[in-house]
C-alpha positions in Angstrom: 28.2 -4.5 8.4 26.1 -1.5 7.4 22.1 -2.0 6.6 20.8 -2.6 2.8 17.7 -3.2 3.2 15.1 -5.5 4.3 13.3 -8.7 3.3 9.9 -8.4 3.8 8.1 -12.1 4.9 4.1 -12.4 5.5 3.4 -13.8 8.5 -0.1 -14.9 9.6 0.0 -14.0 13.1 2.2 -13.2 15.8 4.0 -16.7 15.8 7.4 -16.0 13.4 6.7 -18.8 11.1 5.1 -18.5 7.3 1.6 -20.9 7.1 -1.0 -20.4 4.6 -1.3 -19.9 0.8 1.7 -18.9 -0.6 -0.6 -16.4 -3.4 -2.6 -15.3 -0.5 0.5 -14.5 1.2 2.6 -12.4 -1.8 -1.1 -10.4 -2.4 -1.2 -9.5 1.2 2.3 -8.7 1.5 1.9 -6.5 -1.8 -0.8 -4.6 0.3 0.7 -4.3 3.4 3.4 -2.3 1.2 0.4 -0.1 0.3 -1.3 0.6 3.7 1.5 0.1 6.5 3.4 3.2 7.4 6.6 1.5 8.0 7.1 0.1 4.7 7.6 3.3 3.4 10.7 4.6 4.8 12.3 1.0 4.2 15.4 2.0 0.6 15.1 -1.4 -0.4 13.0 -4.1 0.1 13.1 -7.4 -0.4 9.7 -9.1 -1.8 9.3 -12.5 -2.4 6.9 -12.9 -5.6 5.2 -16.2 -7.3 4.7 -16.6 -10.8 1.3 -15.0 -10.9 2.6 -12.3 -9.4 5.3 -11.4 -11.2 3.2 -12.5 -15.0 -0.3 -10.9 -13.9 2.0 -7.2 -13.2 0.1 -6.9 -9.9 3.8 -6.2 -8.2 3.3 -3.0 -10.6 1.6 -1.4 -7.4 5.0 -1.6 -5.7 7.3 1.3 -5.9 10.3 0.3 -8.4 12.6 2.7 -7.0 12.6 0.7 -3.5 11.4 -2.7 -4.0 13.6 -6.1 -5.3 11.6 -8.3 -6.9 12.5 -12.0 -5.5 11.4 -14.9 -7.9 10.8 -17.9 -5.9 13.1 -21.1 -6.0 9.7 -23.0 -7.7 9.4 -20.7 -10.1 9.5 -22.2 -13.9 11.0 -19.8 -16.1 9.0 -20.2 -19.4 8.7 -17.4 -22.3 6.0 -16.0 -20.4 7.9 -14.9 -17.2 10.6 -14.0 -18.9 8.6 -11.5 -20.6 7.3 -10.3 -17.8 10.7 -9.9 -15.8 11.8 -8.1 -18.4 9.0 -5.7 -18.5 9.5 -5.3 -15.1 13.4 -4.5 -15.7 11.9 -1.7 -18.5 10.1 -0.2 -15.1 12.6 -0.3 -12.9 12.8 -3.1 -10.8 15.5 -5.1 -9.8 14.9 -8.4 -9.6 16.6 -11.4 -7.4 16.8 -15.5 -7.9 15.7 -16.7 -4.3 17.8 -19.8 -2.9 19.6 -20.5 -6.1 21.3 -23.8 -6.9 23.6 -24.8 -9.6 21.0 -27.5 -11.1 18.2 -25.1 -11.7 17.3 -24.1 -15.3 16.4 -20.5 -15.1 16.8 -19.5 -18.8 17.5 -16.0 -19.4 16.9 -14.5 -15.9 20.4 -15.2 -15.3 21.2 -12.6 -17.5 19.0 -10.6 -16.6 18.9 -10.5 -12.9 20.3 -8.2 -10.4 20.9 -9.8 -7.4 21.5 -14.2 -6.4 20.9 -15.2 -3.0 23.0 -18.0 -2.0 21.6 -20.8 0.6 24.4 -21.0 2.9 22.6 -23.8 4.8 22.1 -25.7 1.6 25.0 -25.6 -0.2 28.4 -26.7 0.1 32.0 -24.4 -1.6 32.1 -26.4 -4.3 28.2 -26.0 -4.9 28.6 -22.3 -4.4 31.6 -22.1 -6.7 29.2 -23.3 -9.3 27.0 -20.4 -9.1 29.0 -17.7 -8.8 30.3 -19.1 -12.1 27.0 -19.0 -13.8 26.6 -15.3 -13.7 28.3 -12.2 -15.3 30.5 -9.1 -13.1 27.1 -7.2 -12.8 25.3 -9.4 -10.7 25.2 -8.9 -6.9 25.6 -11.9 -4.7 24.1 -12.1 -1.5 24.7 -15.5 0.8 21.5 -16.1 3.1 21.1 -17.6 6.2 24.4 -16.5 7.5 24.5 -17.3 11.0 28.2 -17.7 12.4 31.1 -15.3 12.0 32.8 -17.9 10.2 30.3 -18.5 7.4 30.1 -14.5 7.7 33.8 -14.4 6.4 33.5 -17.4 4.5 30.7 -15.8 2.2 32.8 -12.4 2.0 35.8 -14.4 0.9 33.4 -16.1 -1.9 32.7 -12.9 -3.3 29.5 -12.2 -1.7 28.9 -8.5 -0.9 25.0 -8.7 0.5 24.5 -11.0 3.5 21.2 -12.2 5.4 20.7 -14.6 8.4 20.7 -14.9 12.3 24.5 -13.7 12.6 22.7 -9.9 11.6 19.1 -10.3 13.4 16.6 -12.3 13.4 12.8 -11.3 11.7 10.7 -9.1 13.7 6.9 -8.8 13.4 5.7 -5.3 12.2 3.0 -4.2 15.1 1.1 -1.6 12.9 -2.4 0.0 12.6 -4.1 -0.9 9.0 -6.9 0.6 8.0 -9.8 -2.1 7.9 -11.8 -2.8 4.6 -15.3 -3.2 3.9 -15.4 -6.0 2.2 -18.8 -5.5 0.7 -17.6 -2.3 -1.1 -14.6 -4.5 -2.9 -17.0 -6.9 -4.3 -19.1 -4.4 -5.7 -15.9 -2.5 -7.2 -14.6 -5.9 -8.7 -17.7 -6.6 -10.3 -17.4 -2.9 -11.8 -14.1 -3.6 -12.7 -15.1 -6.2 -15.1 -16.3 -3.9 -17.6 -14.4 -2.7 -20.2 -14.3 0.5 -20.8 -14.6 0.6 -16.7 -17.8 3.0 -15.5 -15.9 6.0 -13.9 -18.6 7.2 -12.4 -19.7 4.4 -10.8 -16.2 3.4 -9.4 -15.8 6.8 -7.9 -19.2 6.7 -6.3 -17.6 3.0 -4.4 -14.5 4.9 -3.5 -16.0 7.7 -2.3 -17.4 5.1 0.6 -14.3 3.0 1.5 -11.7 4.8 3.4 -9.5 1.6 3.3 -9.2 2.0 -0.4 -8.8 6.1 -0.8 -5.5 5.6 1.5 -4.0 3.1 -0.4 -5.3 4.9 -3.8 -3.7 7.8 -2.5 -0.3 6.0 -1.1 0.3 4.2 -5.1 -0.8 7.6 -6.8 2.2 8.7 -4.3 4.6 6.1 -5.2 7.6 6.7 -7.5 6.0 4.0 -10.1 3.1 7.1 -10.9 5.7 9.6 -11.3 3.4 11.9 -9.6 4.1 16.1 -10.9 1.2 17.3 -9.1 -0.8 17.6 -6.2 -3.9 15.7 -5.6 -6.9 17.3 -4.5 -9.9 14.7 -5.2 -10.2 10.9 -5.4 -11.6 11.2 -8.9 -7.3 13.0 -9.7 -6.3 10.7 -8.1 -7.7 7.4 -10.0 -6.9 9.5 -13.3 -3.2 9.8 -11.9 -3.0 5.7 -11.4 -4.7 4.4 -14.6 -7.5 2.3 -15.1 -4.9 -0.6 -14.8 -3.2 -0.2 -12.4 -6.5 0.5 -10.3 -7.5 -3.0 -11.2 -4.7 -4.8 -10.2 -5.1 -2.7 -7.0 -8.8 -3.5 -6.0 -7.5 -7.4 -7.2 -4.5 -7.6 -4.7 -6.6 -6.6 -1.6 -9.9 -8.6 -2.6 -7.4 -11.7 -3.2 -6.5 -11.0 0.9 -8.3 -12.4 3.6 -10.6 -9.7 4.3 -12.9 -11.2 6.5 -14.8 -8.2 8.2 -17.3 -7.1 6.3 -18.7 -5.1 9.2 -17.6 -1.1 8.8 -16.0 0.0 12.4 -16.8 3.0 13.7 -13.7 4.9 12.9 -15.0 4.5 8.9 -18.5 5.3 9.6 -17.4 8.7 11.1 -14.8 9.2 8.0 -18.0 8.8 6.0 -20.5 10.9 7.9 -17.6 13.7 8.1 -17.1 13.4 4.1 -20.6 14.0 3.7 -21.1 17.3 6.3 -18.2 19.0 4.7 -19.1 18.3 1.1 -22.4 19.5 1.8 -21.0 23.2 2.4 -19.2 23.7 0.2 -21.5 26.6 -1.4 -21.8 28.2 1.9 -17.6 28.1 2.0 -17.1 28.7 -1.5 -15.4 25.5 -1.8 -15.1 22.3 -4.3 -17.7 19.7 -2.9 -15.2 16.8 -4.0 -12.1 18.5 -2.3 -14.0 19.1 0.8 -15.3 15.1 0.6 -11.9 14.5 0.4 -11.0 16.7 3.4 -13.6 15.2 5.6 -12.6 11.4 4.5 -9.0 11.8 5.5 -9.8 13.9 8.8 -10.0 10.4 10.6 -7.0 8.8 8.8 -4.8 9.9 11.7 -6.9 7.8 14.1 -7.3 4.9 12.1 -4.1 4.4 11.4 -2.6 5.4 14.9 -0.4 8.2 13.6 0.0 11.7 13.9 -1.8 13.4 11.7 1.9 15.2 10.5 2.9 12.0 9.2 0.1 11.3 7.4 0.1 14.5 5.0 3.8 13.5 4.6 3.0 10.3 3.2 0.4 11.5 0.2 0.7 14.2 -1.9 -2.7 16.1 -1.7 -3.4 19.5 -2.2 -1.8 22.5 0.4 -5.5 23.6 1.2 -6.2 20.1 2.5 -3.1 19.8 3.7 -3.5 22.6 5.8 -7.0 22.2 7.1 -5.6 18.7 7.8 -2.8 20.0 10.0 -5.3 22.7 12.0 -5.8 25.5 10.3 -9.7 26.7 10.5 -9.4 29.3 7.7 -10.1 28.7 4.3 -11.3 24.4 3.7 -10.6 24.3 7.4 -13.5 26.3 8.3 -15.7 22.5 7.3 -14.1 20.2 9.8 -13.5 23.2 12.8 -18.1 23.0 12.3 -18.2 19.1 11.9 -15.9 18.9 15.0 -18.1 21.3 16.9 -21.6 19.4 16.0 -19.4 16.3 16.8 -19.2 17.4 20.7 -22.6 18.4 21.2 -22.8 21.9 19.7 -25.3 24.4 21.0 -26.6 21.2 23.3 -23.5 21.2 25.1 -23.3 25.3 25.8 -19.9 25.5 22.9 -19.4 28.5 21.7 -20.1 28.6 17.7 -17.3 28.3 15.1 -18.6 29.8 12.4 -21.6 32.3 12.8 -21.9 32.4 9.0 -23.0 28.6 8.9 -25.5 28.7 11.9 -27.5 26.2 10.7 -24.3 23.8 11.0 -26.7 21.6 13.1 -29.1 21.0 9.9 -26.4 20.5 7.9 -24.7 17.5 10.5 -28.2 15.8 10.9 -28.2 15.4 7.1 -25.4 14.1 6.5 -25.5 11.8 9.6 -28.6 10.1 7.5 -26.7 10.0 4.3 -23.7 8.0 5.9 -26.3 5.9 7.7 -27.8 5.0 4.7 -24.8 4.3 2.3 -23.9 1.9 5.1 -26.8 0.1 4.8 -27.0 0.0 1.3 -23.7 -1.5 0.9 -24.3 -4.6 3.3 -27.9 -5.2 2.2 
C-alpha cells in the first residue's frame, strides 16, 4: 500500500480518455518528460513505448535512472527490438511487457525484462498461472487494473508485488505550464540536422532563438542519462554535453508533436530581446557574451513556465554566476538583467533612478537589441 511509482498516459485534452496517434502520443509523452516540471520529481515512471520508439533510441532522452520502459501488447518482438531492448538494458533501463498473456510470442524479452503487468480484467487464475510460470525469480509482477479489495488480495496471493487500477486511484490530468515552441525554428533545425557532420555553428545560431528548446536542452543535459560532472554555463556546453545524437533524436521527438503555433508569444519574444541586451554588454561588464545570452534567455523561464524562479535553477545545472544573477543578485552577471529590467519599466522616461551609472547609455544599448530580437523574429517566419 505504499507508492512506486507512476504510469504516465498522454491524453489529448482534458477528457481522461487516450485518442489520437499512438506515435504521436509516445513522442509527446517523451517531451512532456523533458519540459513539465512535475515529471521530474516522479522515482519511477511508467512509459508506454511503440516499436519505433524503443528501435529508433529516441526514449534515450528519458532519464534511465527513473523511467520503465513499457513495450506495448502489439509490439512484435523481431531481432531488431530485441537488440534494441537490450541496448537499452546496457543504459540502464528497466523495461516492462504491458498486458501480457500466456499466448504471446515475445522471444527473448522474457528473459530479459524487469517487470510483467498482468490484466486482471483480462485474464482468468488459470490464465495468470500461466504467466507467472513463463518467467524466472528476478522478474517483478505487477497485476493492473486492480479495482476491488478482493482482486487486491487475490493478485498479492498470486505473487504479484506491484499493483495498478481503480482500487489505488484513478488517472489525473497534469495541469502544467509548457513552454511553447516556435515551430518555424524546429523545421529549420531539422533540416540542419540532416547533415552529417551536423553545422555547429549553425545549430547554435537556431537555439540561441528558441527558448522552448534551450529548456529542454538544458533539462536532458541535466538528466542522469548525460552523467553531467559539471556546470553549464552556455548553450554551445551544453549541446557538447548531450552529443550530436542525442540532440537529434531530441529536435525529432518535439517536431514529431503537434506543434501547431508557429506564432512566438510574447513571453519568448522578451526572452529574446533580454538575451540580446545582456549579451551586448558584456565588454562594458567584463563578462562572456554567450554566458550573459544565456542569462538573459532564461530570465523569463520563471514566467513561462509558471514557477518560481528557485525551482527553476534547481531543475538545470548551470553555472553559480547565472545561478545567482538568476535568483537576484545585481553584482557581478547580475548587473545585465538589474539594467534590462530598469529600460524594461521605462527608465529615465519614467523618473527611475539608474542601476548602474557605469552603463549610462543602457538606453542605447536596449533600443538595439529591441531591433535585433525584432528582426530574428521576422526572419524566422518569413
Amino acid at each position: 500500500m505504499g507508492l512506486f511509482g507512476y504510469e504516465l498516459l498522454f491524453r489529448s485534452g482534458t477528457e481522461n480518455t487516450f485518442s489520437g496517434d499512438i506515435e504521436d502520443a509516445t513522442n509527446q509523452t517523451i517531451d512532456s518528460c523533458l519540459s513539465m516540471i512535475a515529471c521530474s520529481s516522479c522515482q519511477n515512471l511508467f512509459i508506454n513505448c511503440t516499436r519505433n520508439a524503443l528501435v529508433n533510441m529516441s526514449v534515450m532522452l528519458l532519464p534511465s535512472r527513473t523511467v520503465v520502459l513499457e513495450i506495448l501488447e502489439s509490439v512484435v518482438a523481431d531481432a531488431e527490438l530485441v537488440r534494441a531492448c537490450k541496448q537499452l538494458k546496457q543504459a540502464g533501463f528497466r523495461l516492462a511487457l504491458d498486458d501480457f498473456s500466456p499466448d504471446e510470442s515475445k522471444g527473448e524479452l522474457v528473459e530479459i525484462v524487469d517487470y510483467v503487468k498482468v490484466d486482471f480484467r483480462a485474464s482468468d487464475p488459470a490464465e495468470r498461472h500461466e504467466i507467472y510460470k513463463m518467467f524466472g525469480k528476478k522478474t517483478i509482477f505487477l497485476a493492473e487494473k486492480v479495482e476491488t479489495l478482493v482482486e487486491m488480495r487475490a493478485a498479492q496471493a498470486e505473487g504479484n508485488t506491484l499493483f495498478q487500477g481503480y482500487f489505488h486511484a484513478r488517472p489525473e490530468i497534469i495541469a502544467e505550464a509548457q513552454i511553447s515552441a516556435a515551430k518555424t525554428v524546429y523545421l529549420q533545425l531539422f533540416a540542419a540536422l540532416a547533415d552529417t557532420p551536423m553545422d555547429t555553428n549553425q545549430i547554435e545560431r537556431l537555439l540561441l532563438m528558441e527558448p522552448s528548446l534551450c529548456y529542454r536542452l538544458l533539462r536532458l543535459a541535466n538528466s542522469a542519462a548525460c552523467g553531467l560532472r559539471h556546470r553549464i554555463s552556455t548553450i554551445q556546453a551544453a549541446l557538447n554535453t548531450v552529443g550530436e545524437d542525442a540532440f537529434r533524436k531530441l529536435v525529432t521527438v518535439v517536431l514529431a508533436g503537434n506543434l501547431s503555433r508557429s506564432a512566438v508569444d510574447r513571453d519568448a519574444e522578451q526572452a529574446l530581446e533580454r538575451a540580446f541586451f545582456c549579451e551586448s554588454l558584456a565588454p562594458i561588464l567584463k563578462q562572456n557574451a554567450a554566458e550573459l545570452y544565456m542569462l538573459g534567455m532564461l530570465s523569463m523561464m520563471d514566467q513561462m513556465l509558471n514557477i518560481p524562479m528557485k525551482k527553476l535553477v534547481d531543475l538545470i545545472s548551470v553555472d553559480s554566476r547565472i545561478q545567482e544573477a538568476l535568483l537576484g543578485s545585481e553584482e557581478g552577471m547580475g548587473r545585465a538583467l538589474a539594467l534590462c529590467r530598469y529600460e524594461e519599466h521605462g527608465g529615465d522616461s519614467q523618473g527611475l533612478p539608474h542601476p548602474d551609472e557605469l552603463v549610462a547609455d543602457s538606453a542605447t544599448y536596449y533600443f538595439k537589441a529591441l531591433i535585433a530580437a525584432g528582426s530574428t523574429l521576422r526572419g524566422l517566419q518569413s
